[in-house]
C-alpha positions as CSV (number, residue, x, y, z in Angstrom):
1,X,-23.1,1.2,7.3
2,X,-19.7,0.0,7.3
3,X,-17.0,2.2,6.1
4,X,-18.9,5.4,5.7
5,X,-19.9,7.7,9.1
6,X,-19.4,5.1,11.2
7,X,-15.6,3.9,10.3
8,X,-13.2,4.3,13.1
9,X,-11.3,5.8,10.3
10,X,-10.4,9.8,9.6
11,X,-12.9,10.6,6.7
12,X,-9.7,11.6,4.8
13,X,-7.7,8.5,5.2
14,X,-11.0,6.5,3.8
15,X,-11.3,8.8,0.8
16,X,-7.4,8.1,0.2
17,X,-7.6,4.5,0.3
18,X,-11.0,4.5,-2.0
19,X,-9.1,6.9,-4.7
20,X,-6.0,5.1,-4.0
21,X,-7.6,1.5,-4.6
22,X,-9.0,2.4,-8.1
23,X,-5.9,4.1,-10.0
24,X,-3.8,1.4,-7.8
25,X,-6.3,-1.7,-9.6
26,X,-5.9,0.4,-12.6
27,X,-2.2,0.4,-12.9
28,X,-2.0,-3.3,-11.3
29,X,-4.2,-4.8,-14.1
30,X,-2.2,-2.4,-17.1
31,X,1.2,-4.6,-15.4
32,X,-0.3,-7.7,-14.5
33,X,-2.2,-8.1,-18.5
34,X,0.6,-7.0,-20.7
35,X,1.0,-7.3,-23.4
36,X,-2.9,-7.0,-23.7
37,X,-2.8,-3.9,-22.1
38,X,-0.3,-2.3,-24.2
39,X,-1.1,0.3,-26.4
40,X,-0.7,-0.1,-29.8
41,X,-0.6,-3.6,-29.8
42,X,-4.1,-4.2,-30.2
43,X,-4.4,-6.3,-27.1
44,X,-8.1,-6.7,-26.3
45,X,-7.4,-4.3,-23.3
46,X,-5.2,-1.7,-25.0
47,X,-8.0,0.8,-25.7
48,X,-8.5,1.4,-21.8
49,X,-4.7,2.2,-21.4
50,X,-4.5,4.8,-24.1
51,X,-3.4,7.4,-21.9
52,X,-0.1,4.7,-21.1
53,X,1.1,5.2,-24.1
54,X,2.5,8.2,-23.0
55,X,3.4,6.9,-19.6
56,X,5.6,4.0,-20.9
57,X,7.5,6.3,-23.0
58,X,8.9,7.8,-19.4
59,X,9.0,4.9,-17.3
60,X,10.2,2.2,-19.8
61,X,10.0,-0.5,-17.2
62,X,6.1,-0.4,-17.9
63,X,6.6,-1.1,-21.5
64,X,8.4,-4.2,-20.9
65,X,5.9,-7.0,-20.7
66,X,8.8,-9.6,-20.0
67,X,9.9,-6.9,-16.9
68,X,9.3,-9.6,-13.7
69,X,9.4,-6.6,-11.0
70,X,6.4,-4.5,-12.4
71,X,4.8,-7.5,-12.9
72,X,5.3,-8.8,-9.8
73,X,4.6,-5.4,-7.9
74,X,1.4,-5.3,-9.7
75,X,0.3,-8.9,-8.4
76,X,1.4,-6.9,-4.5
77,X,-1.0,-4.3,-5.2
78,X,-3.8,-6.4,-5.4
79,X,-3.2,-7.2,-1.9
80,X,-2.6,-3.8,-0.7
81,X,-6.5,-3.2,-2.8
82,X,-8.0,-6.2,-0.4
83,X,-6.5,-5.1,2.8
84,X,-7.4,-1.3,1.6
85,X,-10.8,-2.3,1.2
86,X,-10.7,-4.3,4.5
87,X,-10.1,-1.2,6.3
88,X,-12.9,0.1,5.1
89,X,-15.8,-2.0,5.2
90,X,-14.7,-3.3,8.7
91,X,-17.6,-3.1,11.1
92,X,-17.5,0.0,13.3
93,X,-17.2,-1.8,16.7
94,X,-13.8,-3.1,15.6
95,X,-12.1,-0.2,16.3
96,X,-8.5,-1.7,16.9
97,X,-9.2,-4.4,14.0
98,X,-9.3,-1.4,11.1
99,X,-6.9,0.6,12.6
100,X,-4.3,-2.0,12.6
101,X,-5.5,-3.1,8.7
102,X,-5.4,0.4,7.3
103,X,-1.8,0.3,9.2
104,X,-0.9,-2.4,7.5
105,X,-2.0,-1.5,3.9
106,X,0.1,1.7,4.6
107,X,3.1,0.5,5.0
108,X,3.0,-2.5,2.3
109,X,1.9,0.9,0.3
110,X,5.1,2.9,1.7
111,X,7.2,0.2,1.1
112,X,6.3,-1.0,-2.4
113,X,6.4,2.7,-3.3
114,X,9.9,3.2,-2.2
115,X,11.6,0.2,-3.4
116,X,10.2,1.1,-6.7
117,X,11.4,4.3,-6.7
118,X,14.6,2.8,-5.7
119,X,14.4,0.6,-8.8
120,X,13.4,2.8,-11.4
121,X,16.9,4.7,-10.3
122,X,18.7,1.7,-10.7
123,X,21.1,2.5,-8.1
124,X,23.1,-0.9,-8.6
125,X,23.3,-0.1,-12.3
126,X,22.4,-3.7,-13.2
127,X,19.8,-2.2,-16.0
128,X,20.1,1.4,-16.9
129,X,18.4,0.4,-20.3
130,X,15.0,2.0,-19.2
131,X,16.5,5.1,-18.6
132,X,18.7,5.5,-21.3
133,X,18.5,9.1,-22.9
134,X,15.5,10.1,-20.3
135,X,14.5,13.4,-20.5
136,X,14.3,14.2,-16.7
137,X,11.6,16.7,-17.0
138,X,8.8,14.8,-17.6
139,X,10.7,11.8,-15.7
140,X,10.1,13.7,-12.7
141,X,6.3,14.6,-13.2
142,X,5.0,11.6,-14.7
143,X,7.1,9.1,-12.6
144,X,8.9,10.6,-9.7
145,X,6.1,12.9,-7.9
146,X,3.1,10.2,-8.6
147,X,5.3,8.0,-6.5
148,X,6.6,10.6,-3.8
149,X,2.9,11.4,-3.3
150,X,2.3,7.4,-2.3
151,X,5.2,7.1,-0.6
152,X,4.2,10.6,1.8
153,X,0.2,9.6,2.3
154,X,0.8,6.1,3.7
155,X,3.6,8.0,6.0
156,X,1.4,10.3,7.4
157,X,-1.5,7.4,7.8
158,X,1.4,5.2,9.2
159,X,2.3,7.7,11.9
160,X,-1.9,8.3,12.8
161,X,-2.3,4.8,13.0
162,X,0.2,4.1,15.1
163,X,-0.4,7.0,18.1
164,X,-3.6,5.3,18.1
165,X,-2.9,1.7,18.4
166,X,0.1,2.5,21.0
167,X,-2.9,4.3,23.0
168,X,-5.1,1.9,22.7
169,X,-3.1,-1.2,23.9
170,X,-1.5,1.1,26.4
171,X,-4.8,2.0,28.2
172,X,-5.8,-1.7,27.9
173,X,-2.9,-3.6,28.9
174,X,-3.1,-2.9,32.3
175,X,-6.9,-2.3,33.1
176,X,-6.9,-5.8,35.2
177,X,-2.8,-6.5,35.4
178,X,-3.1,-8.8,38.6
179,X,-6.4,-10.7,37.7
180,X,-4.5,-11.3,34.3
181,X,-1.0,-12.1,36.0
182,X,-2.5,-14.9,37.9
183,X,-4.6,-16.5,34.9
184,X,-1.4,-16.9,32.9
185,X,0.4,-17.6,35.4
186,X,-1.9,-20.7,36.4
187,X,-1.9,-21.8,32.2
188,X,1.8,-20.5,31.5
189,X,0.8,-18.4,28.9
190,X,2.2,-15.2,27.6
191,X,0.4,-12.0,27.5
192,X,1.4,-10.1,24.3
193,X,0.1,-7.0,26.1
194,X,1.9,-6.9,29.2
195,X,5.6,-5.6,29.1
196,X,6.8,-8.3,30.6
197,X,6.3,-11.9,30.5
198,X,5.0,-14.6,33.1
């Protein structure tokens, strides 16, 4: 079965991108459906996000349903869910297929991790509004660490992926390098797996 025993994948990078998709959909659809999802407002989904009523009180951006960029970065994690999910229910003969997927969803992961971080800083100083009288305390453990944590997984998955697809296209560029150099050399084609180019 795809994306159990059988996945080309470390058991614990698949149990990182199942965890990872459901508070990740969680989260996306809170940003995405404000202000239905905002507690206290008695939006049809504000029951479900309770707990966020807590949450918004530290990262302010979240309590902003007019905010574009945590709406926006919730629309990017849906993609990040598909191509997680991708990754995992990949058949197992397509070895190079998932590895290059789960890379993928990693660093879109990374990425959108960091430049939020970035953002709720507010290095610019364009909007300091949402942090105005923060109390850095629970700042730190309720926002900083949650997104230090997916900023460090999809590293360390980055950097597994990576050894693995260098290795891979490494030990299969050059398994027939003169039967390939004349084939592309006859249609005046490039291979994208030989160093250099015909």
């Amino acid at each position: 079965m795809a994306g159990t025993e059988l996945s080309p994948l470390p058991r614990w990078v698949r149990i990182w991108f199942w965890i990872s998709s459901v508070f990740v959909f969680f989260d996306a659809t809170f940003c995405v459906f404000r202000p239905h999802t905002l507690p206290g407002t008695g939006g049809i989904l504000a029951m479900l996000y309770y707990p966020y009523k807590y949450y918004i009180m530290v990262d302010r951006r979240y309590g902003d349903a007019t905010d574009s960029f945590s709406l926006s970065q919730g629309l990017c994690n849906y993609v990040e869910i598909v191509l997680n999910i991708i990754a995992l229910n990949l058949p197992s003969r397509y070895v190079k297929e998932t590895k290059l997927t789960a890379f993928m969803a990693s660093t879109m992961t990374m990425w959108k991790s960091f430049l939020y971080l970035l953002m709720f800083y507010d290095l610019g100083g364009g909007d300091s509004s949402y942090r105005e009288n923060a109390n850095y305390i629970p700042e730190f453990i309720f926002a900083v660490i949650p997104v230090i944590i997916w900023i460090i997984v999809p590293l360390i998955i980055i950097r597994n992926m990576w050894k693995d697809i260098v290795v891979q296209n490494d030990d299969n560029a050059y398994e027939n390098e003169e039967e390939n150099y004349e084939k592309q050399s006859m249609t005046g084609k490039y291979n994208l797996r030989q160093r250099t180019k015909n």
